[in-house]
C-alpha positions, 0 to 999 in steps of 0.5 A: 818256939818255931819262929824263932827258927823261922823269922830270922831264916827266912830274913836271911834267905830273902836278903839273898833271893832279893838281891839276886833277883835284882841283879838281873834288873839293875847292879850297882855296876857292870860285873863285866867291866874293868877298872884296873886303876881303881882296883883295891878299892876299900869300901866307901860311898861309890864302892859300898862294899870296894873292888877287886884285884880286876877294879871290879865292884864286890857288891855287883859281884855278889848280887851277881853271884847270888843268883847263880849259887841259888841256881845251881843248888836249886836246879841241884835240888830239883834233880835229886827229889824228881828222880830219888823220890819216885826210886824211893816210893818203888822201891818201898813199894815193892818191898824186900825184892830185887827192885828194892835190893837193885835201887839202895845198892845203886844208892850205895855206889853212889854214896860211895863217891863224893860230890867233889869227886863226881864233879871232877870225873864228870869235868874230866869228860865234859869240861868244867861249868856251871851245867856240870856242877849241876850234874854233879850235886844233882847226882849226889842229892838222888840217892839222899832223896830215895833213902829218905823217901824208902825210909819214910814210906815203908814205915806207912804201908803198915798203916790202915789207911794204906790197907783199906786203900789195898782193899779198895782195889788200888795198886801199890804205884798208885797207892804210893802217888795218891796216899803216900806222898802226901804223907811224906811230903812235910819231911821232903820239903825240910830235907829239900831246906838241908839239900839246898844249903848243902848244895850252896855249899857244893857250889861254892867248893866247886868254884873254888877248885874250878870246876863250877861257873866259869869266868866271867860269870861270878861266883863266891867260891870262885871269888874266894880263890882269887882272894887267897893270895891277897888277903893281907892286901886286901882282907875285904875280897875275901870277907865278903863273899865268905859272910855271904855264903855263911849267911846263906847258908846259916839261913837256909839251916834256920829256916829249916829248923823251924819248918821241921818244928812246925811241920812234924806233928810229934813236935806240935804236940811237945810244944 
């Protein structure tokens, strides 16, 4: 059953992750090239998937755009588990104390304030762009990461393992590294599948508004934006970059699905 999940999310993933590896190597044209005499191109033999208000060719723009939505929710992702997973094992490892009540009440605050929202105060300071975007998702994955981890942790303290390894001498920190992130790690790597979907998404609302990668670095949220005014126009400006987010994002969600099925032994054992 899990394949189901599986096969065709990571078809789909991989689709995105080829073309924007790709695009580093060779595009179908210059993404920094204008063509205002062929702009509006519909889709066609040269232009597979047509051009732009700017003569600029979709498909390039894309590919180009793919590899900086993956970069930033990866990097997005990466911030939120190196620093919300050690929170969560701390706080975990010491329990009901003011390290524990100090770590979820940051975690709270932070909840209490979007990621759109973070963004903005952070490009009210900083000036919008991609590194900003990534401080922002980034911020908002950390207390995602330590409630998880806490949650997860806590519930194997109580386990024999943990306390024969008490009893072996060993300290709570390096019990947590060696005993209790291993143990964890199946349910991190889905919620990491989740987090990097949700971050595409981020991404692509902070273009849209702005506030993620400047120009003329391409992006689909930002694509989206200028498409809005020209879809009776020229439908295909927006419908490309939208199935593109989509189908990421329905990968990534996929892919997720099966990894949890797979990875989670209670449902090993339903199967």
């Amino acid at each position: 059953m899990k394949w189901r999940s599986i096969v065709p999310g990571a078809s789909l993933v991989l689709i995105v992750v080829s073309a924007a590896l790709l695009s580093y190597l060779w595009t179908p044209f210059d993404v920094a090239t204008l063509d205002i005499r062929h702009r509006f191109t519909a889709p066609g033999a040269e232009h597979w998937l047509g051009t732009d208000h700017l003569g600029r060719d979709i498909l390039s723009m894309l590919m180009v755009g793919a590899r900086t939505s993956i970069a930033v929710a990866l990097v997005a992702v990466g911030i939120g588990m190196g620093i919300g997973v050690p929170l969560g094992l701390l706080a975990a490892a010491r329990g009901q104390s003011w390290v524990d009540e100090l770590i979820m009440r940051g975690n709270d605050l932070v909840f209490a304030f979007p990621s759109l929202l973070i963004a903005i105060m952070i490009t009210a300071v900083f000036g919008p762009g991609a590194v900003n975007a990534i401080i922002a998702i980034g911020i908002f994955n950390i207390p995602v990461f330590a409630r998880l981890t806490r949650g997860a942790a806590l519930s194997l303290w109580t386990r024999e393992f943990v306390l024969a390894a008490r009893v072996a001498g060993k300290g709570a920190l390096r019990i947590s590294a060696e005993h209790l992130l291993p143990n964890i790690t199946n349910l991190l790597i889905v919620q990491g599948t989740i987090q990097f979907s949700l971050g595409i998404l981020a991404e692509a609302g902070l273009s849209y508004v702005g506030l993620g990668a400047q120009p003329p670095v391409p992006s689909w949220g930002r694509m989206l934006a200028e498409s809005q005014t020209l879809i009776s126009l020229a439908p295909q400006l927006a419908l490309f970059p939208g199935l593109a987010i989509v189908m990421t994002v329905l990968g990534l969600n996929l892919l997720g699905d099966g990894l949890r099925d797979w990875l989670d032994p209670r449902m090993r054992r339903e199967r």
